[in-house]
N, C-alpha and C positions, 0 to 999 in steps of 0.2 A: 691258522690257529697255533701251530707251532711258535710263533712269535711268541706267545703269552707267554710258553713254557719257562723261559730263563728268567724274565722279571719274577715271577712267580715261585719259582724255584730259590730261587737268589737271596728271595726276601724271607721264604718258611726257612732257609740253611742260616741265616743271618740270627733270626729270632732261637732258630734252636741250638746253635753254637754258643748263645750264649747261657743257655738255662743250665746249662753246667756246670760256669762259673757262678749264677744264682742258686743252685741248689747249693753247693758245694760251701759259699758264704752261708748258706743257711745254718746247714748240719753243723758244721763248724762254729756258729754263733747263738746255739745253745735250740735248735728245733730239733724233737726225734725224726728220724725218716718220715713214720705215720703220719706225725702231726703236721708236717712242713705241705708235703703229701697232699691230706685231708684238705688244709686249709686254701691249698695252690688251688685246687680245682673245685672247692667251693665258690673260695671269691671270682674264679674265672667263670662258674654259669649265674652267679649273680651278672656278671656284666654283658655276657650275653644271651640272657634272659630280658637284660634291659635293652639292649640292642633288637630281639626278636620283636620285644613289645613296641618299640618304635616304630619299627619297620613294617610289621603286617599286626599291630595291635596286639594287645594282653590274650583278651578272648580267644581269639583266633591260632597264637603260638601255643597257649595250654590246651587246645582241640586239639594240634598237631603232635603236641608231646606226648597226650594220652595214647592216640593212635600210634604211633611209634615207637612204645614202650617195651616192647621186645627188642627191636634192634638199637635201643637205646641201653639198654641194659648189657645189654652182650657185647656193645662197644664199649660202656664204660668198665666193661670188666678189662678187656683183652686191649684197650687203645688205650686207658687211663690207669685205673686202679691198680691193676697187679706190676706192665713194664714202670710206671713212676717208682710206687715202692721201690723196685727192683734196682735201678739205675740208683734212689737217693739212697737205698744199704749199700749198693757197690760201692758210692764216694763216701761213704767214712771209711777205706778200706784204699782207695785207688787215687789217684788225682783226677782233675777235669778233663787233660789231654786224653788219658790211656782211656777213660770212659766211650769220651766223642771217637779213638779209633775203634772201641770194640763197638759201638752202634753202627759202625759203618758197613757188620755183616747182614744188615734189611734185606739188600736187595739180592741175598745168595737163600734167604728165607723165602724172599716174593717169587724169583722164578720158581722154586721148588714144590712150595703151595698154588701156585696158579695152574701147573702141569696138572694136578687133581681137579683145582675149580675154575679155569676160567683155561680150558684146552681150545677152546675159541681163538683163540690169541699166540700167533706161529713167535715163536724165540728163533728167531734168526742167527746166525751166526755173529756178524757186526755186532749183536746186543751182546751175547756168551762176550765177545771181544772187547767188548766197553764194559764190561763187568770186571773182565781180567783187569784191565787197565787201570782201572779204579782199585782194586785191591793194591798193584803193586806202588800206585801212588801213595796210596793208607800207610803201606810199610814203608816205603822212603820219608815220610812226614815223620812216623812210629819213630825208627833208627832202631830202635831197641825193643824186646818184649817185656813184661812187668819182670823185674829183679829178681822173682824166683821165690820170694815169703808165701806162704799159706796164705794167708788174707790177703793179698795183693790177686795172688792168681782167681780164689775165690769173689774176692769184687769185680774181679774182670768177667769170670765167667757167669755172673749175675746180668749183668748188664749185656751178655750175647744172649741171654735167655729173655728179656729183656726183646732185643730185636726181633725175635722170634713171633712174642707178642706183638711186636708195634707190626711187622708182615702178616700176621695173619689179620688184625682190623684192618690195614688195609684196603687188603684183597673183597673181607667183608660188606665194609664201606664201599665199593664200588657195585658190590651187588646189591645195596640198599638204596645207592642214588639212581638206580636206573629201574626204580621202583616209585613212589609216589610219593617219597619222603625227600625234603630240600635239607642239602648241605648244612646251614647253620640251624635248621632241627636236629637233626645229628647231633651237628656239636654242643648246641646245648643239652641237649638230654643227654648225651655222654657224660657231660662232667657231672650235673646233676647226679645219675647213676653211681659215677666213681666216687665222691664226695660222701653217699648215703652207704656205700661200703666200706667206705677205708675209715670212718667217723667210730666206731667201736674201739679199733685199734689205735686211733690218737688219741681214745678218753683213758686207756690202758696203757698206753705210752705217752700221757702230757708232758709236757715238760717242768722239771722237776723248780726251774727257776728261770726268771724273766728272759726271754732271749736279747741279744744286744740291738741297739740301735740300727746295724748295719744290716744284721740277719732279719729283721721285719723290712725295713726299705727292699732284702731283696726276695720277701716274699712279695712282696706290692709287685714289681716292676716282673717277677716270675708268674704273677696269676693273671698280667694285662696284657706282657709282651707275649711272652713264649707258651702262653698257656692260649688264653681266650684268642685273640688276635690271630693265633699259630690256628688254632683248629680250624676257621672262618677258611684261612687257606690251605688247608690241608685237605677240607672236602672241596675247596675250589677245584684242586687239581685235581683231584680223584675223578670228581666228576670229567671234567676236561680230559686227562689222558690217561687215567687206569692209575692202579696202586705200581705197577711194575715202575713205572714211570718217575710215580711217588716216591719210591724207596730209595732211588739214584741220589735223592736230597741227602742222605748220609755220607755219601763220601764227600760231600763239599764241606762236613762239617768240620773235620782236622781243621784243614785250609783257615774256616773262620776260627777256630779255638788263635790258630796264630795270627791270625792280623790281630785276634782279641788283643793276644799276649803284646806284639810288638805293640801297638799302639798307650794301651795301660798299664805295661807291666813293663816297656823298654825292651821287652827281651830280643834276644837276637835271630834275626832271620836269615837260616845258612842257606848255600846255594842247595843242596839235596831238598830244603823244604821246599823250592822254587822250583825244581824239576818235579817233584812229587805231586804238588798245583795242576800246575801242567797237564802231566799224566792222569789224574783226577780230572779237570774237565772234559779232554779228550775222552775219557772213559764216558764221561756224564752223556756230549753229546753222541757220540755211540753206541751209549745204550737207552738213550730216550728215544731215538731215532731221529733228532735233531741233524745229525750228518751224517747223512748215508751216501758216499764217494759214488760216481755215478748216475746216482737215480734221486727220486726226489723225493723226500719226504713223505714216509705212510702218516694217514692220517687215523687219527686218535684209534686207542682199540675202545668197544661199546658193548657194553655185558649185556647176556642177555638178561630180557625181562624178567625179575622175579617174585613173587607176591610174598604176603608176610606168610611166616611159617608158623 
């Protein structure tokens, strides 16, 4: 089963590496945070809501959503609504690089929160070790901390508050899939959920004049790719290998901000950011338990059962 992990992984760090550079075209091209926000994860449970109905019929996905309207709700709070906001205030404040490294402290969130809810599940040393190793690849990528402005610090520290959020749904979400609700139920009522909350605050914050051509294109490609698409496999994994697991998907995100960069922006790729790579997967396998030196492979951790509350 560990096979799947990296495909898997590979492709949520892909889609979410680049939602950064789509928010960030957004804010920039005339959407307020709310409204860009609202809209992202609107149009995303439009599309997997159409996906649900395909798949196991209209009737049948609005039975399931009813039923799961608690833990729908509490993930769109804590998995959509509040870290989105959070991360799109921090980029008018921060750039897309500094954001993608400050999202990279998930997985110092996930073990922290899991020691309380999922003590089932032994953090081994080798993990603590791939965890290290992954911070200090973050910072060889980073080179620098934000400049030291007010707002610079402050959108950074939005955006750790931010992880904080995305670790505790998570953790959440694993205790909800080992329960009688499926993955892309989740995800669709998540967004649905965050959409019907964050919608107040983009009528109060519309925007004030037409946003540009370039900033709707990258709400389209932000509510199919890294939105809808991202959640589909986000409770993939979840379900598959725990949130701890999950959360490791952050530090691979530097890494993609810069092949983003080199590839469409030309920019330069020094040797510190290729040692920094490096160090970051080593971390990843590490700490997913993908290489464990010696011995072989634990398989997946499995929350216990839990009913709705």
């Amino acid at each position: 089963m560990t096979r799947r992990y990296w495909p898997l992984i590979l492709t949520l760090a892909s889609l979410w590496g680049a939602s950064y550079l789509l928010i960030k075209v957004g804010v920039d091209g005339g959407f307020s945070p709310a409204a860009l926000m609202t809209s992202r994860v609107l149009l995303a449970a439009l599309v997997l809501l159409g996906y649900l109905a395909t798949s196991i019929g209209l009737v049948t996905a609005l039975a399931e959503l009813r039923a799961a309207w608690r833990a729908c709700i509490v993930l769109g709070a804590i998995n959509a609504a509040v870290p989105f906001w959070l991360v799109a205030w921090g980029l008018t404040r921060i750039d897309s690089g500094i954001a993608a490294i400050a999202q990279s402290t998930v997985p110092l969130f996930s073990v922290l929160i899991g020691l309380q809810f999922l003590p089932h599940e032994h953090v081994s040393r080798l993990r603590v070790a791939g965890i290290a190793l992954g911070i200090a690849g973050v910072a060889l990528i980073a080179g620098v901390a934000p400049a030291g402005d007010v707002g610079e610090v402050v959108g950074t520290f939005a955006v750790i508050l931010a992880s904080l959020f995305y670790a505790s749904a998570g953790i959440y979400g694993q205790l909800r899939l080992h329960g009688t609700t499926s993955g892309p139920v989740l995800a669709t009522g998540n967004m649905l959920a965050a959409g019907l909350m964050l919608l107040p605050f983009a009528i109060v914050q519309h925007p004030t004049s037409m946003p540009t051509t370039g900033a709707l294109g990258a709400l389209v490609l932000l509510a199919v790719l890294p939105t809808a698409l991202a959640q589909l496999i986000l409770f993939r994994i979840i379900g598959l290998f725990g949130a701890r697991r999950l959360s490791l998907v952050t530090y691979l995100m530097p890494g993609i901000a810069l092949f983003y960069g080199a590839v469409l922006l030309d920019e330069q790729v020094t040797v510190a950011a290729i040692a920094g790579l490096v160090l970051i997967l080593l971390g990843v396998a590490l700490g997913s338990g993908t290489l464990r030196p010696g011995r072989r492979a634990i398989q997946p951790p499995a929350a216990e059962p839990q009913g709705e509350s």
